[in-house]
N, C-alpha and C positions, 0 to 999 in steps of 0.2 A: 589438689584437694583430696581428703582423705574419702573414701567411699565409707555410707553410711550412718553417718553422722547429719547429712544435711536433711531439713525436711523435705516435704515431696512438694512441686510447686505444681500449681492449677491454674487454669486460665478458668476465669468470672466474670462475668459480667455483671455490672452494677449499678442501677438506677437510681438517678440524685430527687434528690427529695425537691426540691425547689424549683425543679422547671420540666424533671422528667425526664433529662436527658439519660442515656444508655452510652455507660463509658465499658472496655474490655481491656484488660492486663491480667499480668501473671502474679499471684501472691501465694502465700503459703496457708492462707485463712480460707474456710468454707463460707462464711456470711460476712456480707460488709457492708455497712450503710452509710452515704453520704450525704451532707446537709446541702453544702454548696458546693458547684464543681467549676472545672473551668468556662464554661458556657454563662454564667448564670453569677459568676465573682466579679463585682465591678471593676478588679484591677484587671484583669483577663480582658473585660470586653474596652478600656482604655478609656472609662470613665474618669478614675481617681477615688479615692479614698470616700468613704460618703454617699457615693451619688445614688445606689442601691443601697436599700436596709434591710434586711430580711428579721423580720423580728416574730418569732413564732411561739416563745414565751411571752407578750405585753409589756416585755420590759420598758419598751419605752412610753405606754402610755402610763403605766403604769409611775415613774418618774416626772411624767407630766399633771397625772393628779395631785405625788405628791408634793410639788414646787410650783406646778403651774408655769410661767412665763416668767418669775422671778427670777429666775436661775441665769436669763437673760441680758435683766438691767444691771451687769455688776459694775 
């Protein structure tokens, strides 16, 4: 590897938004924010697709106002 050219790497520590967890790695970034981590991702904890939602925009009720349960009988 050539010297110089690489950036400088830091160890962070970084707090997931969704359950609080406190994860540590090396990246080359000063700030970094996570929504979901492995803790707190249904595929991680071996739920399956679905079985957690995290929805912190309304998206989904929002879709629900505007279809209601229709979107259901097709």
């Amino acid at each position: 590897m050539k010297k110089g050219i690489h950036p400088e790497m830091k160890l962070v520590t970084v707090k997931c938004a969704s359950c609080g967890a406190e994860h540590t790695f090396w990246t080359t970034r000063e700030n970094i924010k996570i929504d979901v981590c492995s803790n707190c991702h249904p595929f991680y904890q071996g739920k399956g697709a679905g079985a957690v939602i995290v929805d912190t925009e309304g998206r989904i009720e929002k879709f629900r106002k505007k279809f209601g349960e229709s979107y259901l009988k097709a």
